[in-house]
Every structure is written in C-alpha cells, then in structure tokens.
C-alpha positions as CSV (number, residue, x, y, z in Angstrom):
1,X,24.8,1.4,0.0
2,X,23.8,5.1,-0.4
3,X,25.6,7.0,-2.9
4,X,28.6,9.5,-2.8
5,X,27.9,13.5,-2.8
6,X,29.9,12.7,-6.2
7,X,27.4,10.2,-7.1
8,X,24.4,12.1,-6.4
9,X,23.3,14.2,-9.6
10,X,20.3,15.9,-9.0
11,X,18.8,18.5,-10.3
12,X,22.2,18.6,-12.9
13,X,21.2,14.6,-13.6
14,X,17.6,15.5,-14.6
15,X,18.1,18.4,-16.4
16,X,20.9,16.5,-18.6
17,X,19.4,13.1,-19.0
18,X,15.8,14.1,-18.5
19,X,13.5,11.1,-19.6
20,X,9.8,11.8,-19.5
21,X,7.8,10.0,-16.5
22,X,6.0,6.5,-16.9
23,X,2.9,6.2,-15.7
24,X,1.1,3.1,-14.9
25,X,-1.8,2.7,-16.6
26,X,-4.1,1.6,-13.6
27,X,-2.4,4.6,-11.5
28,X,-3.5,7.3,-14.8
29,X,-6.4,6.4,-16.1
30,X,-9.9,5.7,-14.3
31,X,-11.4,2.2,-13.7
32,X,-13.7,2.9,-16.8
33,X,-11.0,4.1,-19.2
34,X,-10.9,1.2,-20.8
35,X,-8.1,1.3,-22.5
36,X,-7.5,-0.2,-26.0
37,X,-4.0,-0.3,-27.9
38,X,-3.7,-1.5,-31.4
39,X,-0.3,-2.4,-32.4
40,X,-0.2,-3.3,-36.5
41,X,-4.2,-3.9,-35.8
42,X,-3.9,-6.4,-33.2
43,X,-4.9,-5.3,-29.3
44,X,-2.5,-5.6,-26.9
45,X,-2.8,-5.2,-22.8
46,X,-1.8,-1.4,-22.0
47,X,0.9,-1.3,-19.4
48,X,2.3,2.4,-18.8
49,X,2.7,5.5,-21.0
50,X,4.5,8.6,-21.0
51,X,5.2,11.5,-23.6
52,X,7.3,10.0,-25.7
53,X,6.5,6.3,-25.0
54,X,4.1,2.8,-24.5
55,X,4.8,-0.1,-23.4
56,X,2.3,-3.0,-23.0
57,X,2.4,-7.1,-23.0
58,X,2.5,-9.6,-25.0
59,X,2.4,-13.3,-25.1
60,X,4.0,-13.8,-28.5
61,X,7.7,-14.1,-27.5
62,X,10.5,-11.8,-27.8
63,X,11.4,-12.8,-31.2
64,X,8.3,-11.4,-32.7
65,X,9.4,-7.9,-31.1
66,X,13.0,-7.6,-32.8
67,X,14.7,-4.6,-31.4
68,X,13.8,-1.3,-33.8
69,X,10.9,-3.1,-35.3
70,X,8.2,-0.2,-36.3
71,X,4.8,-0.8,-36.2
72,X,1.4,1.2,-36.0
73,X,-0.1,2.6,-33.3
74,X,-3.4,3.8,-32.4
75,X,-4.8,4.1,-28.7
76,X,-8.2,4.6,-27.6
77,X,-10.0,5.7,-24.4
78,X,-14.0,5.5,-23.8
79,X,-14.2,3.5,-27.6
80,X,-12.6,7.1,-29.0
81,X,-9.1,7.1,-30.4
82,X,-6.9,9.7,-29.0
83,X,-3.5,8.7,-30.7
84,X,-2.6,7.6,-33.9
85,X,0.6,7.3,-34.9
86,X,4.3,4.8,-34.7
87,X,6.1,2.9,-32.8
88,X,9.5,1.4,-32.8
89,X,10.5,-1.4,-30.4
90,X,12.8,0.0,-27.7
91,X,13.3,-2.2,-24.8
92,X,11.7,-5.8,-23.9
93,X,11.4,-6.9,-20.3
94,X,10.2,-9.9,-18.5
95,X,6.4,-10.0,-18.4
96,X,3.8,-11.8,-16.0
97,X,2.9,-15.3,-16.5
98,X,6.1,-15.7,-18.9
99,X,5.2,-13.0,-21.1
100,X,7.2,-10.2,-22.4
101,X,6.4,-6.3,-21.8
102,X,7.5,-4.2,-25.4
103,X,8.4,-1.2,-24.9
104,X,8.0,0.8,-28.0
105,X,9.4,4.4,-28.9
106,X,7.0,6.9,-30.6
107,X,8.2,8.2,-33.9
108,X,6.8,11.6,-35.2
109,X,4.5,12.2,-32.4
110,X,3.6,12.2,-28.9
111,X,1.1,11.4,-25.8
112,X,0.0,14.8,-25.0
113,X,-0.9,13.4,-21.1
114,X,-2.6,16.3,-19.6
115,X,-5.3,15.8,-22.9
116,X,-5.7,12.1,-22.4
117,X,-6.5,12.9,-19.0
118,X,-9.0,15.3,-19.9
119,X,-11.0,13.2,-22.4
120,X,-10.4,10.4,-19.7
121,X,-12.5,12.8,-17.7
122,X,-15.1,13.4,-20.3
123,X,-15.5,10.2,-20.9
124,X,-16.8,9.3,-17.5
125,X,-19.0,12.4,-17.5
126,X,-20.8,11.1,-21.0
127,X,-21.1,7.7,-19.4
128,X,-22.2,9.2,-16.0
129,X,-25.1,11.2,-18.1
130,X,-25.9,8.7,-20.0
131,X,-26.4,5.6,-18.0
132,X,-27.1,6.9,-14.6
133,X,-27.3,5.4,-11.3
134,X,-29.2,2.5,-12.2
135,X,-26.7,1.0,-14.9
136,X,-24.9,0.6,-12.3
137,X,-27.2,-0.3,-9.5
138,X,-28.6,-2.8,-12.0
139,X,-25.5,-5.0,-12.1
140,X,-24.7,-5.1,-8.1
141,X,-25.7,-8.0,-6.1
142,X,-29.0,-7.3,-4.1
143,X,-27.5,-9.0,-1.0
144,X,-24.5,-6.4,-1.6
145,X,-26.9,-3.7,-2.1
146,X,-29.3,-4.7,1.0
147,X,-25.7,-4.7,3.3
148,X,-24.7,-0.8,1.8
149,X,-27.9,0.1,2.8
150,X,-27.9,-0.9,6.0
151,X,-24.3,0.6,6.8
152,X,-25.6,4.1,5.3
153,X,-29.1,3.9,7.4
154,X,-26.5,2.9,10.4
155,X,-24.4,5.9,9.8
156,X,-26.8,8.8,9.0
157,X,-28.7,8.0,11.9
158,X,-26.4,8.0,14.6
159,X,-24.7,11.1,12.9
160,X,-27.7,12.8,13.4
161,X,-28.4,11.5,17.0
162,X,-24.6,12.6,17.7
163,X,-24.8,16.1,16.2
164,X,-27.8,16.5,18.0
165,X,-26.6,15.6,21.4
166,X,-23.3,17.3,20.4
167,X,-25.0,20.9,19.8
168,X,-27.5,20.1,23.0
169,X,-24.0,19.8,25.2
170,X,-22.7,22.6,24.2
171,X,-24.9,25.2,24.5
172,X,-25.4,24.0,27.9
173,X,-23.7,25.9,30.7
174,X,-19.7,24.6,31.4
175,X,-19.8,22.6,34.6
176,X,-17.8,19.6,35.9
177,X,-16.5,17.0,33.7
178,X,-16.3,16.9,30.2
179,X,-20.0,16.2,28.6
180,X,-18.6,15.9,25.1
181,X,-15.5,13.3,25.8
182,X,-18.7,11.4,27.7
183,X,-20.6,11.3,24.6
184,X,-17.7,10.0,22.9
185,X,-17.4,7.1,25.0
186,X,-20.8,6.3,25.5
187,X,-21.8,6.1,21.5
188,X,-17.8,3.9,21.3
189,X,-19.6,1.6,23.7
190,X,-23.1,1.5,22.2
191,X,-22.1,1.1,18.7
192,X,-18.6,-1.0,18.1
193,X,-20.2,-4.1,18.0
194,X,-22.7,-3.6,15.7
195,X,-21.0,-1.1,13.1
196,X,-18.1,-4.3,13.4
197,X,-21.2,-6.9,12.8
198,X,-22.3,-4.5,9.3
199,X,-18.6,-4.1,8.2
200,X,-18.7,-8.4,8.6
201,X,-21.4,-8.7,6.8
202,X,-20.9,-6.4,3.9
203,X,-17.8,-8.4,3.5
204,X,-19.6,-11.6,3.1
205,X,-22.0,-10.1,0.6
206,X,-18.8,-8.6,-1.2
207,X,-17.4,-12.0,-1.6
208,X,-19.8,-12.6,-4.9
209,X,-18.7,-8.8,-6.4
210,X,-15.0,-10.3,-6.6
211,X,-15.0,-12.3,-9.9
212,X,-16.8,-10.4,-12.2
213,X,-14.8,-6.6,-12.8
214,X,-17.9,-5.0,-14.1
215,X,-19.5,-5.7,-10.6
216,X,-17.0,-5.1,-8.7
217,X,-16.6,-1.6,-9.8
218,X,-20.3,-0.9,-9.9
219,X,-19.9,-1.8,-5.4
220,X,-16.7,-0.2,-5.2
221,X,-19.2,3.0,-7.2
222,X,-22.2,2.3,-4.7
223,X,-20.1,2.2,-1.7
224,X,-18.0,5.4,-2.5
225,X,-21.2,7.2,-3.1
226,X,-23.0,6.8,-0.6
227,X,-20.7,5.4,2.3
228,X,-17.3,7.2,2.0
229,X,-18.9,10.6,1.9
230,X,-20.2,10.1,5.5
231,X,-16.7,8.6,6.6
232,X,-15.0,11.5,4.8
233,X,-15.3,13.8,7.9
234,X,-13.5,11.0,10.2
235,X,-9.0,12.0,9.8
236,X,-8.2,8.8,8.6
237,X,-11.1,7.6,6.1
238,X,-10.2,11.3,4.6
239,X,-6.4,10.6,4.2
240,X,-6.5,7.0,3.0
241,X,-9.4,7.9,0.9
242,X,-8.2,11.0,-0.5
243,X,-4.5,9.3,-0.6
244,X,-2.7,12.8,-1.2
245,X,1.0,10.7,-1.1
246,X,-0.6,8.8,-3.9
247,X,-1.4,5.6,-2.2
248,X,-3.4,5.0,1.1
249,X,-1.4,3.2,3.8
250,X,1.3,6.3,3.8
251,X,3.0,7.4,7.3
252,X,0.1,10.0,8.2
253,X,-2.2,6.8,8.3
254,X,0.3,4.6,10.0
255,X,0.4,8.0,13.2
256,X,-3.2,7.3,13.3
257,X,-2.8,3.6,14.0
258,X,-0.7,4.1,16.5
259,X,-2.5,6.8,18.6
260,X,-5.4,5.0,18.4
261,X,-7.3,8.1,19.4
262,X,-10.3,9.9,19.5
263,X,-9.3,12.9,16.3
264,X,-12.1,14.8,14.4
265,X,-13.8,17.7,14.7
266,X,-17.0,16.5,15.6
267,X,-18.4,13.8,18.4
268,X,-19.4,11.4,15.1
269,X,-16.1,11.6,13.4
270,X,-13.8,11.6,16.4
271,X,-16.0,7.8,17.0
272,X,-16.1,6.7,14.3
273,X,-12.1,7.6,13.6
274,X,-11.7,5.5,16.6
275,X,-13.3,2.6,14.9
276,X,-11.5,3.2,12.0
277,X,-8.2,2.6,13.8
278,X,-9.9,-0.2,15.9
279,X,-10.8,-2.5,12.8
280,X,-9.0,-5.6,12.5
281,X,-6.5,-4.5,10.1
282,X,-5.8,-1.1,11.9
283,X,-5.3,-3.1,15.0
284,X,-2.9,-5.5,13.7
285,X,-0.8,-2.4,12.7
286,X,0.1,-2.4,16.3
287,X,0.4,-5.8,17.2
288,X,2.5,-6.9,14.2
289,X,4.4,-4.0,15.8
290,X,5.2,-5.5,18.6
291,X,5.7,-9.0,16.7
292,X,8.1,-7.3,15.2
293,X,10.1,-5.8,17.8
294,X,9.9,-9.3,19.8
295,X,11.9,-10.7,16.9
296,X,14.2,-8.3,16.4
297,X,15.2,-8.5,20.2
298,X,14.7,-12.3,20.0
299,X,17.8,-11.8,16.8
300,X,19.4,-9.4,18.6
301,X,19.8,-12.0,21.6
302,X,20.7,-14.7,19.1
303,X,23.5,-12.6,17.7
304,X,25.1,-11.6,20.5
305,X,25.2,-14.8,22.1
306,X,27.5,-15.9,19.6
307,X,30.3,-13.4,21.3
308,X,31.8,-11.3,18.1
309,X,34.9,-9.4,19.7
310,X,32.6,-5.8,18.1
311,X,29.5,-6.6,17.4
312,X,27.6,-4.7,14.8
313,X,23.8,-5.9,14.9
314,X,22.7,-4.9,11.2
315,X,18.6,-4.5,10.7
316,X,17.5,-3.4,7.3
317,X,13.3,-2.1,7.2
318,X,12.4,-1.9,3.5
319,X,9.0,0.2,3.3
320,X,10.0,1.4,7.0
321,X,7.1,3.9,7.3
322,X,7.6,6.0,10.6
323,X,9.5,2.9,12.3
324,X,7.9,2.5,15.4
325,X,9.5,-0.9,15.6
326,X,13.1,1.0,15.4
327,X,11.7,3.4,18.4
328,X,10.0,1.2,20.6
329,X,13.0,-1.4,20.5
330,X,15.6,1.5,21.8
331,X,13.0,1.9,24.1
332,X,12.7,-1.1,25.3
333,X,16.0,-2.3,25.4
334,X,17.4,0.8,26.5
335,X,21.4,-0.6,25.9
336,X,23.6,-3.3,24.7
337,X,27.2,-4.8,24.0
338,X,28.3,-3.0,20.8
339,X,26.3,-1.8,18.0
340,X,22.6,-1.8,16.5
341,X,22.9,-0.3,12.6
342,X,19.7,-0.1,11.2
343,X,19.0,0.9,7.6
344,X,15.8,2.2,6.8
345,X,14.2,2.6,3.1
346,X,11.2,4.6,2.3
347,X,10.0,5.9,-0.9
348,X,8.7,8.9,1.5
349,X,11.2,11.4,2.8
350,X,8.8,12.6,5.7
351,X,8.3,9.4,6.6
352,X,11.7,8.9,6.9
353,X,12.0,12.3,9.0
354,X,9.9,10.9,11.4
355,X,11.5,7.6,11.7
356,X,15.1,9.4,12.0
357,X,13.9,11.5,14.8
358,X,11.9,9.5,17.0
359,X,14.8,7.2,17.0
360,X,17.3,9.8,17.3
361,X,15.5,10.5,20.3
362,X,15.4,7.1,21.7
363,X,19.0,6.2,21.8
364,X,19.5,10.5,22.9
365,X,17.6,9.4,25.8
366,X,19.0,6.0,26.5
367,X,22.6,6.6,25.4
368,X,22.4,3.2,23.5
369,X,25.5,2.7,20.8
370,X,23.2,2.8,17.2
371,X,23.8,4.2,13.6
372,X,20.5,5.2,11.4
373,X,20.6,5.2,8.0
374,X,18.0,6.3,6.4
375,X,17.6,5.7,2.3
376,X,14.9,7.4,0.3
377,X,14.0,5.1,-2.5
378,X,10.6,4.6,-5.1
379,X,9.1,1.7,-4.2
380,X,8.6,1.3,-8.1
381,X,12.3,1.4,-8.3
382,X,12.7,-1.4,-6.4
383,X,9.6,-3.2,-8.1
384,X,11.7,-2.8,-11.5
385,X,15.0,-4.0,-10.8
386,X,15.0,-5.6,-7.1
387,X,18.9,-5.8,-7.7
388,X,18.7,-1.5,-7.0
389,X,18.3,-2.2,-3.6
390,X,20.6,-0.4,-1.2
391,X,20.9,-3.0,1.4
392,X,24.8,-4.1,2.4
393,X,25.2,-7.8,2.8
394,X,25.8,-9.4,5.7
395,X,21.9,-7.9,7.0
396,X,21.1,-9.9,10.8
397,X,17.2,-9.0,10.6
398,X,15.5,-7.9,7.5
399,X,11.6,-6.9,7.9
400,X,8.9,-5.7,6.0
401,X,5.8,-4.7,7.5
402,X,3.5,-3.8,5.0
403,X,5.0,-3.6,1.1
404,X,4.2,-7.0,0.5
405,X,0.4,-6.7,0.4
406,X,1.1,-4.9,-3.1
407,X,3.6,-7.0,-4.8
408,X,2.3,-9.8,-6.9
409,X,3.7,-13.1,-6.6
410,X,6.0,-13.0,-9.5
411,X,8.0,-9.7,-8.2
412,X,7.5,-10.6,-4.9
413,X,9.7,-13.5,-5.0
414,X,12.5,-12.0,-7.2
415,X,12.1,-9.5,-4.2
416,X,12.8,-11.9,-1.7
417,X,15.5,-14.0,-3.0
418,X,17.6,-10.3,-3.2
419,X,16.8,-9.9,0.3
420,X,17.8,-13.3,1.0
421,X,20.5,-12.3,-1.0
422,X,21.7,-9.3,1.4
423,X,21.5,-11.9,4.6
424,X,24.0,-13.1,6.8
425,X,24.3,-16.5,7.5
426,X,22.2,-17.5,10.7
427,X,19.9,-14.0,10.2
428,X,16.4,-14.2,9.9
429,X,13.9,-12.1,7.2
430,X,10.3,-11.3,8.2
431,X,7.9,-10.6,5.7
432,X,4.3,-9.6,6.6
433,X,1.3,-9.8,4.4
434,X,-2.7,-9.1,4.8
435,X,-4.7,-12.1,6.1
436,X,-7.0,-13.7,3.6
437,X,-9.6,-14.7,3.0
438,X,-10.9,-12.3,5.8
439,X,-14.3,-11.1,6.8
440,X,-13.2,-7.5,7.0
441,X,-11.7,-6.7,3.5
442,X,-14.8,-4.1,2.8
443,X,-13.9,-1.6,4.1
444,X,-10.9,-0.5,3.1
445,X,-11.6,-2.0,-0.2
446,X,-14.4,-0.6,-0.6
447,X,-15.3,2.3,1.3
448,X,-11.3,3.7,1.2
449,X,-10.3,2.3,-2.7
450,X,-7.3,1.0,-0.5
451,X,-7.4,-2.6,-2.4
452,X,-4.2,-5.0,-0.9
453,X,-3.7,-9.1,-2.0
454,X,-4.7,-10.9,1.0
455,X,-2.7,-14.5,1.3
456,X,-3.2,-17.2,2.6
457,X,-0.8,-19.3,4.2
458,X,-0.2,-21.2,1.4
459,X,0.0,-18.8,-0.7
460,X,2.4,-16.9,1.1
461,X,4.8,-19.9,1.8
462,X,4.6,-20.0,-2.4
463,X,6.3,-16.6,-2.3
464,X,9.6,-18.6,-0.9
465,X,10.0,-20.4,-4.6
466,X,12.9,-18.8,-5.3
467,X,14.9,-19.3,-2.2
468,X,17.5,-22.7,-1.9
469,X,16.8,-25.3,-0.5
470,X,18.8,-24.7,2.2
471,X,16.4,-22.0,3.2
472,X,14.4,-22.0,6.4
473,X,11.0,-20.9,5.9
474,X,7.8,-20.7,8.1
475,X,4.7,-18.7,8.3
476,X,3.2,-17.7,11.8
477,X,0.2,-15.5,12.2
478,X,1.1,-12.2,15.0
479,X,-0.9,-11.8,17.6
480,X,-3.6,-9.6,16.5
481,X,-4.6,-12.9,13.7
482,X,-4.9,-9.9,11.0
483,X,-1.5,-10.6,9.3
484,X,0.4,-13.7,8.3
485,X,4.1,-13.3,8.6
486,X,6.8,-15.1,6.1
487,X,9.9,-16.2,8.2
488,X,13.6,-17.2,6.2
489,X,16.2,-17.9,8.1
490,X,19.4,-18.5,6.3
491,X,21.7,-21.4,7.2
C-alpha cells in the first residue's frame, strides 16, 4: 500500500539517517575494470561498493563470516591497488547459487568513488594506447567481423545516397507533394529487407562471441565503434544507447515504440528510426500490448461474471512504463458494472506522469468508474527484498511487460511467488520475457549495450519453482512471436 503523509520522511529521512549509496559493481565500473578484492589475501567476487562500504560473495558459508569479524582489505582496478585498508563483517545475505553475499564495514577509511572512477578511466585510456585496435580485433571472430563490416558498408553508403538526394530535394523549388516524405518511403521500401537480412546474420555470427567474455566485449567494442556511431543520429538508437535514465528500455523508448514513426532530423535517421521501432523486438512492444489488454478484458469478463454485489476489478502493473495497456483498455471498453482499480509501479516518476495522464484522460472521456494509483518504487528495491512490494492482496490481474528480461532466475522466482502472494483466488498473473534463442539479439546487444536474458520456454516455465502445486501455469508466445509470456492462475 502507499505510505501515510506521516510515513513519508523525505528530505528529513535522508538528512537524519543518511546512508551512503551502493553501487553495483557492473553498473560503476567499465567492462575492463576488472575488479580484484582481496579479503585476508584470498579474492573474492566484487558485488557493490559505496563510501563507507563492500560487499561481495562468497561460497564458504556464513559461519566463516561471523558477524564483526575484521579482516583486510585491499581492492584493485586495471592490476593497480586503489584501497588498502579493513573490514568488519556487517550484514550477510543470501547469495546466488547458495552462496552468501558479506557485507563488510570499512574501519579507518573510505572508497573515495569519484577517484576510483577516475583511475577506472585512466585505466582504459593506458590499455586503449597501449594495445590498440588490433588487440582487440585480433580476438573477434572473422565471420563476426566479415557481418560488422557488411552492416557499416550497408549504412555509410545509403547515408550518403540519402544525404545526397536529401540536399538535391531541397534546394529544388517547392511544388506539389512532399519530395522528402517520398524519399522516406521509397529508401523504407528498398532497404527493410535487406538491413533485417544483415541484422539476422550478424546475430548468427554473434552466437560464437557468447561464451568466451573476452570476445564478447572485443564485438560489443567493434560494433559500438563503428556501428552505433552511424545509428547515433536515429531518436531512439541515441536514447537507448546513450541511456540517460540509466538503463535503455526507459518510457522515452517505449513512446517510440508506440508511434512507430518516421522521427529524425534527417531522411537517413528518420528511416532508419523507423526500422529501429520495426525490429522484431520493437514490434512485439506493441503486440504484447495488445496481448495484454486482451487478457485483462478477458479477466475483467471472468470476474464480473461471477456477480459481486460492488465489484472492484483490482490490476497491479509492476514496471508499468507509460501504460498503454491501462489507456488502450479504457479505450476500448469505454464502461463497465462497478469498478476498475489499477495500481501502477514504476521506478520512474515521469513515467508514471504519463501513465496517470493518458489514463486520466481515458476514463475523463469515457466517464468509466476507475481509481489510479500510481507508486513510484526502485526497481532495485524490489530486487532486494521482493516482500517491499506495495501491491494489496486480493490483486485480479497482475502483469509485467518487460522487468523480467533483467531478473535472474533466482530473484525472479522469489519475485513471483510474492506476486502470487498478492493474488486473489481465481486471478491470473502474466509475466513476459524476451524470446530466446532469437536471430535478432545483435542489435540491441550489441549495437545499443541494451543486453536482456532471453528464455526459452523451458526456461521460463522453471521460473514457476516456487509457486504450489496448486498453481496454474502456462507459457504462450503473443502474437508478434518476439516474447514468451508466463501465465499463473491461482486456484
């Protein structure tokens, strides 16, 4: 539930119990960091930092990490050490794979961040210096390399051809029509198919870049040197690549899905946008959409069918984004018997905005009977302690559209038995997750640095593990065959 004015503390909270930020380490550091903690000599697996603390994992057990144990501590970044210093055992939380995460306390010092960051940054520039282009060109696949090459020979050309034509339309006099809108179309019908048949088969080269980290960086390097900079003038490679929200997939990126327009300021990156928000995963954006909202009305139906004397419908959206499915269901439906109360949850609050006013607008329009509650709420919150979140039980639908591509298996089953949790009895949760394996994963994984966990269906039926036996659970693919959705229905 959300909190009380009386509950809510603030500004007054922080500046009483202020407790320095954790940062993840993969969310801090670059790719090449390459972290190394020594704890009492032996290295551990660095999991987040902040100024006045470490934690990482451990396989040892938590008996070998008695609480106020102190031990040494020395960090390094780039093979240079940029903290020496104590430690004293703090905290100890569930790990992966049965492990145990140590949260240790430093004792007569602290991380000065900002400086770690900048001899993060030096580091990279000694290795880029150093080694060059061709330590890691050296390490890449020549199949991989042979598919990069083709998509930048691909792209350079027709953005020259474009540019060209572009600047030839317009210092021609104005007449009839739009020349430039023409262009647009034309080039969109010339080149889908065979920028979607390179983007195919630079996944399938990718495929071999997977296992090994070294070469998977070296692509991800190749492809965001000389792919994403051609891309970069096309509105949504710049957002998700740029990722100014801190992650890719945030609401700005989800508007660009579904306008599935022609935005840019140029011929080549208003195209080439729209094939951005045509690929197979930018389409399925929409059609899991309207999966979505075809359930919910489907639930909706079920619900009222069983004749409550003041029906309250109760939807929960975790991850809820701008909420088109909220929208476009008012819109749809236009009215019902009683009450639809939806709670919303985003770790964004203009996100949130957006969703609260395009639905506002929906039922202003239709004069429907529904309540909006929208919760702003860290994702990472949520990931920590799944029991934080602010879902009432009795929920009749509970979806999530796209926070599950993120989660690992572990948390993401915790995460669903508390949302299985928060269900009422006959309600139905929806989960979706990323298609996999795909043959379309390049490029946002490696033109955008937008990397997701693709499923497959049995590995997405594994996320249920948790749930009783009682529990009804199913997979089914949405129309656009681009995401895999996990269905529980609670008896």
């Amino acid at each position: 539930m959300a909190k009380s004015y009386e509950e809510l503390m603030g500004a007054l909270g922080r500046a009483v119990f202020f407790r320095p930020a954790r940062r993840r380490v993969r969310d801090l550091l670059s790719r090449d960091a390459h972290p190394q903690l020594l704890v009492d000599g032996h290295e551990y697996p660095l999991f987040d930092l902040s100024m006045n603390g470490i934690s990482f994992l451990s396989q040892e057990g938590v008996e070998s990490w008695p609480a106020g144990r102190d031990s040494d501590v020395t960090l390094l970044l780039h093979g240079r050490e940029v903290y020496r210093g104590h430690g004293r055992v703090a905290r100890l939380e569930p790990g992966p794979r049965k492990g145990v995460r140590i949260g240790l306390a430093l004792v007569g010092g602290f991380l000065d961040l900002p400086e770690i960051l900048h001899q993060d940054e030096e580091g990279q520039l000694e290795t880029d210096l150093r080694a060059g282009p061709e330590f890691w060109r050296t390490r890449i696949p020549q199949a991989f390399q042979d598919a990069v090459g083709r998509a930048v020979h691909f792209l350079h050309f027709y953005r020259r051809v474009l540019d060209r034509n572009e600047a030839r339309y317009r210092a021609r006099p104005a007449r009839d029509g739009d020349p430039l809108a023409d262009l647009a179309h034309r080039a969109l019908a010339a080149l889908r198919e065979p920028w979607a048949e390179i983007q195919r088969s630079a996944s399938r080269a990718a495929v071999e870049c997977l296992d090994d980290r070294t070469i998977l960086l070296a692509s991800k390097r190749l492809t965001e040197t000389l792919v994403t900079p051609v891309l970069s003038v096309c509105p949504i490679a710049h957002r998700a690549y740029t990722k100014p929200l801190g992650y890719a997939g945030d609401y700005q990126v989800m508007r660009y899905y579904y306008n599935d327009a022609l935005e840019g300021d140029s011929v080549f990156a208003q195209v080439f946008h729209k094939f951005g928000v045509e690929h197979p995963l930018s389409a399925g954006v929409r059609t899991r959409k309207g999966f979505v909202v075809r359930l919910m009305e489907e639930e909706h139906d079920r619900y009222l069918a069983r004749g409550e004397a003041e029906p309250v419908f109760r939807v929960a959206s975790l991850g809820c984004g701008p909420a088109r499915e909220v929208s476009d269901f008012i819109a749809q439906r236009k009215g019902w018997p009683g009450q639809v109360a939806w709670t919303l949850i985003d770790q964004e609050d203009e996100a949130l905005s957006i969703a609260y006013n395009d639905s506002h607008r929906q039922l202003m329009a239709t004069g429907a009977d529904g309540a909006l509650q929208c919760l702003h709420l860290s994702f990472v919150q949520i990931i920590r302690d799944p029991s934080l979140l602010p879902i009432e039980r009795g929920q009749h639908f509970i979806f999530a559209t796209g926070l599950f591509d993120y989660l690992g298996e572990a948390v993401a089953q915790v995460l669903i038995r508390t949302l299985f949790d928060q269900l009422a009895v006959g309600g139905l949760i929806a989960l979706g997750n990323a298609m996999g394996p795909n043959d379309h994963f390049w490029s946002p994984e490696f033109i955008l640095d937008w990397t997701m966990l693709y499923r497959t269906r049995e590995e997405m039926l594994r996320l249920g593990r948790l749930l009783p036996e009682t529990a009804e659970v199913n997979v089914e693919i949405e129309p656009g065959n681009a995401y895999y959705f996990l269905l529980i229905r609670k008896h």
